[in-house]
Each structure stands twice: as structure tokens, then as C-alpha cells.
C-alpha positions as CSV (number, residue, x, y, z in Angstrom):
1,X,-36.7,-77.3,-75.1
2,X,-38.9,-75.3,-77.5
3,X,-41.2,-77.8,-80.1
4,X,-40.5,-77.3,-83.7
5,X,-42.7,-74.1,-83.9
6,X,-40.0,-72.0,-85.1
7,X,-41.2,-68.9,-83.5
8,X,-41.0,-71.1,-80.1
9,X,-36.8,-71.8,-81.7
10,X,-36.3,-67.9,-82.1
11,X,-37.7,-67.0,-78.7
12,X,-35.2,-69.7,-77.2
13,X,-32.1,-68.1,-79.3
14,X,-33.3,-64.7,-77.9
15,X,-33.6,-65.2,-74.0
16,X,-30.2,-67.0,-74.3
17,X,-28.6,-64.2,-75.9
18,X,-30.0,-61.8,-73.4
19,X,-29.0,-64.2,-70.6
20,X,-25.3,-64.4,-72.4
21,X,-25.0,-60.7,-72.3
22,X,-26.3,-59.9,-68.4
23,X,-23.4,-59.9,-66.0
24,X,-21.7,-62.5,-64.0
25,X,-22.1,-62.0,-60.4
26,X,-19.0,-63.6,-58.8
27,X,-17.8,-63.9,-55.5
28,X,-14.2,-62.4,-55.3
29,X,-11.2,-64.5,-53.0
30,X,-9.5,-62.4,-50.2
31,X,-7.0,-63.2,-47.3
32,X,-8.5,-64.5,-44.6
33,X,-7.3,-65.2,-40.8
34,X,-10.3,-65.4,-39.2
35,X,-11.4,-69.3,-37.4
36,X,-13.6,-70.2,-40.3
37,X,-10.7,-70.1,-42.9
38,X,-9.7,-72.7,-45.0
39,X,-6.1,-73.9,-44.4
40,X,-4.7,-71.6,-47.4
41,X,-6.0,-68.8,-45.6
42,X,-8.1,-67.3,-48.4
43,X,-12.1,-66.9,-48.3
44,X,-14.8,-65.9,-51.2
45,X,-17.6,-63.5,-50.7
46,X,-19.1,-60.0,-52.0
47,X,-16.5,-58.1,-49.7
48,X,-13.5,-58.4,-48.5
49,X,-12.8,-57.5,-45.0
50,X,-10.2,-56.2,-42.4
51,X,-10.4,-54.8,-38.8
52,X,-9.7,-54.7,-35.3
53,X,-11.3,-56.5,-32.5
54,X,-12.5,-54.8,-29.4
55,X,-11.9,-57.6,-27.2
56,X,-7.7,-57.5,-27.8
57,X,-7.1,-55.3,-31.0
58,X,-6.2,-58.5,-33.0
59,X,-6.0,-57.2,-36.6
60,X,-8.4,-60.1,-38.8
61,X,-9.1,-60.2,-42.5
62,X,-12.1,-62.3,-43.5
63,X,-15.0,-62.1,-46.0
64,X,-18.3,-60.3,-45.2
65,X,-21.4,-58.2,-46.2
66,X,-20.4,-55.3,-44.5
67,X,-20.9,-51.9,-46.9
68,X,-17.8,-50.6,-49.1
69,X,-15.6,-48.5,-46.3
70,X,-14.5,-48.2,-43.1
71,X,-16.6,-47.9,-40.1
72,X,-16.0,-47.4,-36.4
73,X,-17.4,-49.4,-33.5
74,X,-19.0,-51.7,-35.4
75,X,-20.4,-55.1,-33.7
76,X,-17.2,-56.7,-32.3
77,X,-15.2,-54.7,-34.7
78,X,-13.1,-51.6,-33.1
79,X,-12.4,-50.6,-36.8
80,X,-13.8,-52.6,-40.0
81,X,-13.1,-51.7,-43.4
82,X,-14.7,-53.7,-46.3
83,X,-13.4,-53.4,-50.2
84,X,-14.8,-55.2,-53.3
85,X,-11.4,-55.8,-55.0
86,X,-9.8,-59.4,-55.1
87,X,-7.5,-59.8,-52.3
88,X,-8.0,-56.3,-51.2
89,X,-7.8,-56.5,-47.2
90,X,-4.2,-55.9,-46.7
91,X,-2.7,-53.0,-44.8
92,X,-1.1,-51.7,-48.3
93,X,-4.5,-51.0,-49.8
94,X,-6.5,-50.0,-46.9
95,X,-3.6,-46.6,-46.6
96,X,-3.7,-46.0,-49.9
97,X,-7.8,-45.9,-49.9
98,X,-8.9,-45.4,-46.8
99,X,-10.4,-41.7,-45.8
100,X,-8.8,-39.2,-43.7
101,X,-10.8,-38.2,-40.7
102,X,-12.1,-34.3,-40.6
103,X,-11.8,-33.0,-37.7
104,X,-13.4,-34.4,-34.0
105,X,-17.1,-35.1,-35.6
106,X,-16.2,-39.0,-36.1
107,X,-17.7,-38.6,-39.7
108,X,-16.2,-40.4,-42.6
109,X,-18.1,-38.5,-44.8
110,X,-17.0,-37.9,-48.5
111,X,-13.6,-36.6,-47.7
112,X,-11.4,-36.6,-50.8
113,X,-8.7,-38.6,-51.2
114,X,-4.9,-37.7,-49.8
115,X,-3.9,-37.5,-53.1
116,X,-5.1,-33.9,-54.0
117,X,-2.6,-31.2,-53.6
118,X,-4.3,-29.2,-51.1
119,X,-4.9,-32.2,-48.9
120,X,-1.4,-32.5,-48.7
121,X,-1.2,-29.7,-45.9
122,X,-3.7,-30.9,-43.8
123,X,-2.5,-33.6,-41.3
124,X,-5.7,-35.4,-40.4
125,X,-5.2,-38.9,-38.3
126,X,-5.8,-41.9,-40.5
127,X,-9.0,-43.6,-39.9
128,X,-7.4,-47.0,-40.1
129,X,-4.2,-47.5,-38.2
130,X,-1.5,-50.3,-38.4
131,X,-1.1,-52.4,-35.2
132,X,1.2,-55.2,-36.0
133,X,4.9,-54.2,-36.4
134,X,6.1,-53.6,-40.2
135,X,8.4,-56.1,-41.8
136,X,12.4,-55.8,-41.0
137,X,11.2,-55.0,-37.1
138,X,11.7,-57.6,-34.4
139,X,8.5,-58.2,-32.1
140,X,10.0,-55.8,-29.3
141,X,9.8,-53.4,-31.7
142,X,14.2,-53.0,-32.0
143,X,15.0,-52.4,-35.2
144,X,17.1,-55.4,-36.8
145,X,20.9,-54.8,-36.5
146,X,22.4,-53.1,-39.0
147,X,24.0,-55.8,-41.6
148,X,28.3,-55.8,-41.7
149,X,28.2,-55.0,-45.7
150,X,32.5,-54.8,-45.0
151,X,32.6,-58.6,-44.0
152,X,29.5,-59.7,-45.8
153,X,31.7,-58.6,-49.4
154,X,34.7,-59.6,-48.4
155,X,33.6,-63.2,-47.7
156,X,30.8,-63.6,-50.4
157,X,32.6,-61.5,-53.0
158,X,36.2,-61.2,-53.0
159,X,37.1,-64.4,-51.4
160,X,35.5,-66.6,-54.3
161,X,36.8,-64.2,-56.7
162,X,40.4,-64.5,-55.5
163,X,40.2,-68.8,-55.0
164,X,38.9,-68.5,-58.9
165,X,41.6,-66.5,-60.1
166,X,44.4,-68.5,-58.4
167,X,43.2,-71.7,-60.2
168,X,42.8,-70.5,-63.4
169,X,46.5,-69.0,-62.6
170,X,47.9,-72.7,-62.0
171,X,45.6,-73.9,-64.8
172,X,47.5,-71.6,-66.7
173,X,51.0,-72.2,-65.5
174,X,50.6,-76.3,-65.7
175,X,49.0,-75.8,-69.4
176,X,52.6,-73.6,-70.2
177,X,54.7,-75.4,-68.3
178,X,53.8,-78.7,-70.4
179,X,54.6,-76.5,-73.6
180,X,58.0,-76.5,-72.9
């Protein structure tokens, strides 16, 4: 703490206001499957991060200090792609960000986005590619049965209808018949 030198006091009030005003560097929270994770599955770090192995193209997401990107043969990693958003390593935001590969070269290079018009034609393989099967697909990979919408509103819809009108109907009759 300053002494009571008040030019010591308006130092202090100044280096606190500067330190107020300089950013917060916080580590941001993002899925995690790897072995180190906690039991809620969620780690915190700079990056987020989500890729294949080479040893058995298991799909992990864990935290890292890997660049912003994807990246090919990488360490252990088949593919690796790291983002700096919080809970940002799904397979949702990794198609809607990641880069489209141009042509055989295997560089990942500044190639726009797919949302541009003119990239719309050009049907370059996605760098990053979804292994495990999509939800509503059994593990063989059969799609689920189709559901029996017929028998699923006759007994969830019209049968509980019907039971409810006919007691309100002898509600009704009883209620009448005591009027007389």
C-alpha cells in the first residue's frame, strides 16, 4: 500500500485503473472424452479440440494448445481440428467452419468458406469427416424402422378421446336423469 504521499495514492488509483481495463485471459470449457476428463466430461483450456486417432480412428474431443484449424497427420492425431469458442468441438461446428480442401496439394490454405455463391459449385471433399453414425441410425448402420403413425394415433389419440367423451356422456345422462 502507497504511504500518505498523495502522489504515491494517485499512482496506486492509476495502475489499478489500467489493470481494470486490460483484458481477462480466461480459459474457455469444451466437451471432453479423452482419459484425463473429469466425470462430466467437460475440460478448460485456450483451445478446444476434436480429432481422429491413427491407431483406431476413435473420434476424441479434449482441450489443447494446438493452433486455430484443422490439421492433417498431426502427432497421434489422423485429423485435429482446434477452435477457441466455448464448447466448440462438436461435429455441428467443425462442418459449418471447417475448410474445404483445394484440390490434391493437401493444403488448407485460406480457402473461403462454403458459404460464398460461387463455392457452391465446386464439390471439394471436406477436410474433416464424420465417423461415428448420426443420431436416429442403429450401430449397423439400418436405419430405424419406420414408426406405425396409423396405430400410434389411434391408441394415443382417439382412444382417450373417445373413453372421455363417453364419461362426460353418462355424467351428462345421470345429471338429467336426476332432474326428472
Amino acid at each position: 500500500m502507497p504511504t500518505q504521499d498523495p502522489r504515491q495514492w494517485i499512482c496506486f488509483a492509476v495502475v489499478v485503473m489500467i489493470l481494470s481495463f486490460l483484458p481477462r485471459i480466461e480459459s474457455i470449457r469444451c466437451y471432453c472424452t479423452d482419459a484425463h476428463c473429469n466425470p462430466y466430461g467437460v475440460c478448460e483450456s485456450n483451445v478446444c479440440l476434436v480429432g481422429l486417432l491413427k491407431a483406431n480412428n476413435a473420434v476424441i474431443r479434449t482441450c489443447g494448445d494446438e493452433p486455430i484449424g484443422c490439421q492433417r497427420e498431426l502427432g497421434r492425431w489422423a485429423d485435429l481440428c482446434a477452435c477457441d469458442q466455448p464448447f466448440c468441438n462438436t461435429f455441428s461446428y467443425l462442418r459449418s467452419n471447417t475448410r474445404r480442401e483445394r484440390g490434391n496439394n493437401g493444403d488448407f490454405g485460406a480457402a473461403p468458406p462454403l458459404s460464398h455463391a460461387d463455392d457452391m459449385h465446386e464439390e471439394a471433399p471436406l477436410i474433416f469427416q464424420r465417423v461415428d453414425t448420426p443420431l436416429g441410425e442403429f450401430s449397423s448402420g439400418y436405419d430405424r424402422p419406420p414408426a406405425q403413425t396409423n396405430t400410434n394415433t389411434l391408441v394415443f389419440v382417439l382412444v382417450p378421446l373417445s373413453v372421455g367423451c363417453v364419461i362426460v356422456f353418462i355424467v351428462w345422462i345421470n345429471y338429467y336423469r336426476n332432474l326428472c
